[in-house]
C-alpha positions as CSV (number, residue, x, y, z in Angstrom):
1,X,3.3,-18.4,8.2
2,X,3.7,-16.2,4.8
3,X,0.0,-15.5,5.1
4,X,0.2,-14.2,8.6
5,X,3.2,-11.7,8.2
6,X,1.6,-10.6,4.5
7,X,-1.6,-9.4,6.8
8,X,1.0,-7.5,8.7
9,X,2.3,-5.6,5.9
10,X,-1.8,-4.9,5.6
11,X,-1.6,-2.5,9.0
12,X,0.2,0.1,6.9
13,X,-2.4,0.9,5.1
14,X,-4.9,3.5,6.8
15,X,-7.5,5.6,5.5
16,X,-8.2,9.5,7.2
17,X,-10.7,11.2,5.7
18,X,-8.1,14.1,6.3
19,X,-5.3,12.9,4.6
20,X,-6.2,12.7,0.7
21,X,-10.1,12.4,1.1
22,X,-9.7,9.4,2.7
23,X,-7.9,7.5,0.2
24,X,-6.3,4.1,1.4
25,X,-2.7,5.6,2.0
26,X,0.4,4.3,3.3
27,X,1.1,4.5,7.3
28,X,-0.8,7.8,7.2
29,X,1.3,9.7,4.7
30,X,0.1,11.2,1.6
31,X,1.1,8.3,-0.6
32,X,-2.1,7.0,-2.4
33,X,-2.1,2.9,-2.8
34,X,-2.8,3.8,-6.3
35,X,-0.2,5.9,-7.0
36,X,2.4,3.0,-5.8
37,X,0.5,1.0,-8.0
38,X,1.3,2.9,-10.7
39,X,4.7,3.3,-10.5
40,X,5.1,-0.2,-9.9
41,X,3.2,-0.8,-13.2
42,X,5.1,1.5,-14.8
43,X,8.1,-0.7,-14.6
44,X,10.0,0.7,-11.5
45,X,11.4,-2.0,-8.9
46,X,10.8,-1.8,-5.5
47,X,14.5,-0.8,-4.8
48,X,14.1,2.2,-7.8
49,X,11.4,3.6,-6.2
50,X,12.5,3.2,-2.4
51,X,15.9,5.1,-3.9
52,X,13.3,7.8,-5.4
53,X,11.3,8.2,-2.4
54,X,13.3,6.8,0.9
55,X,10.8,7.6,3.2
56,X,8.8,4.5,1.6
57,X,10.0,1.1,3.1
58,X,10.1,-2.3,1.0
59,X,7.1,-3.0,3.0
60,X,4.9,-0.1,2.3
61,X,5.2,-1.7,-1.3
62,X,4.6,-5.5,-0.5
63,X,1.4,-3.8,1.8
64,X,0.0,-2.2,-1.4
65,X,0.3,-5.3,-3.2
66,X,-1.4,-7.3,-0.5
67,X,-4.4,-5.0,-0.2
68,X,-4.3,-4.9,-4.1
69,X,-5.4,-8.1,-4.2
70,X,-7.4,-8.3,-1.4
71,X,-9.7,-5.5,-2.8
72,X,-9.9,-8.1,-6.0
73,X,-10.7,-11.0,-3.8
74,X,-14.2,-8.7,-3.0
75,X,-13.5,-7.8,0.4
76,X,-14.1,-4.3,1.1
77,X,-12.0,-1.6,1.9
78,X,-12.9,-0.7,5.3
79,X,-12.5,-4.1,6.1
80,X,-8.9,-4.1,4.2
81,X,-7.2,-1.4,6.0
């Protein structure tokens, strides 16, 4: 059950070759996985930076943790997102 909504959050993530070179983004917006990655590993909690940015939601944050680690399990990204 926690595995099947988890691949949920992974439908927010899209890539557009029009929308930041066709970095994996989240739900089309100019938000870069990586750049949530780094504010989440620069020590900001999911409710600092949903306060910082409110059109992010908590799951645009649990999505770019998912497809973190799915891109580290070896699958690829086009597959990912």
């Amino acid at each position: 059950m926690i595995k099947v909504a988890l691949m949920k959050y992974i439908e927010r993530i899209t890539i557009d070759p029009e929308i930041c070179h066709g970095t994996p983004c989240i739900r089309g917006m100019r938000w870069p996985v990586s750049v949530l990655l780094d504010l989440l590993g620069s020590g900001m909690s999911f409710e600092e930076i949903i306060f910082d940015h409110p059109e992010l939601e908590r799951e645009d944050i649990l999505a770019v943790l998912e497809f973190a680690k799915m891109a580290l399990q070896g699958n690829s990204i086009r597959e990912i997102a």
